[in-house]
C-alpha angles and dihedrals in degrees: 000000000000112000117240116273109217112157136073138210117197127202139176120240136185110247086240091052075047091059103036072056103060100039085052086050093050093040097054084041094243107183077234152343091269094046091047094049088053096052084044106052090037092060093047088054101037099019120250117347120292115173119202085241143026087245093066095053087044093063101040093057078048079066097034091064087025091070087031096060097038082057093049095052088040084056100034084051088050093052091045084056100053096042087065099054089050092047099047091047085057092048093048102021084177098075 
C-alpha cells in the first residue's frame, strides 16, 4: 500500500522547459507530469528508486505501461487518422 501523499511543492517553469517536461514525461511513460517530476527529483537526491517493498515497484512499472501504452494508442489513433485522409485524397484527388 502507497502511502498518502499529502504535500505539495510548487515551481515556475518557461513554456519551452514546459514543454522539454512533458515530452521526458511521455517519453519515460510517467502516468503524469506530477508522478514523473517525483520520480525524478527522488532519484537525484537517493539515488535511483528503492521502495521499501516489491509491491511498490510493481506498481510503479504498472504505471509505468500503464502511460506507455495510453501514449501508443494516442499516437496509433493519430496515425489511423491520418491513413484515412490520405486515403480517402487519393481516392477523390478533387477535393
Amino acid at each position: 500500500m502507497q502511502k498518502l501523499k499529502n504535500r505539495i511543492i510548487n515551481f515556475r517553469v518557461t513554456d519551452e522547459e514546459l514543454a522539454r517536461l512533458k515530452s521526458a514525461s511521455d517519453l519515460h511513460g510517467a502516468r503524469c507530469m506530477s508522478d514523473f517530476a517525483r520520480t525524478v527529483m527522488l532519484k537525484s537526491v537517493t539515488g535511483p528508486a528503492s521502495p521499501s517493498n516489491d509491491d511498490g515497484h510493481i506498481e510503479q512499472k504498472i504505471d509505468s505501461l500503464d502511460g506507455r501504452l495510453t501514449s501508443v494508442e494516442s499516437e496509433l489513433s493519430r496515425v489511423i487518422k491520418h491513413a484515412v485522409c490520405l486515403g480517402e485524397a487519393c481516392r477523390n484527388p478533387e477535393e
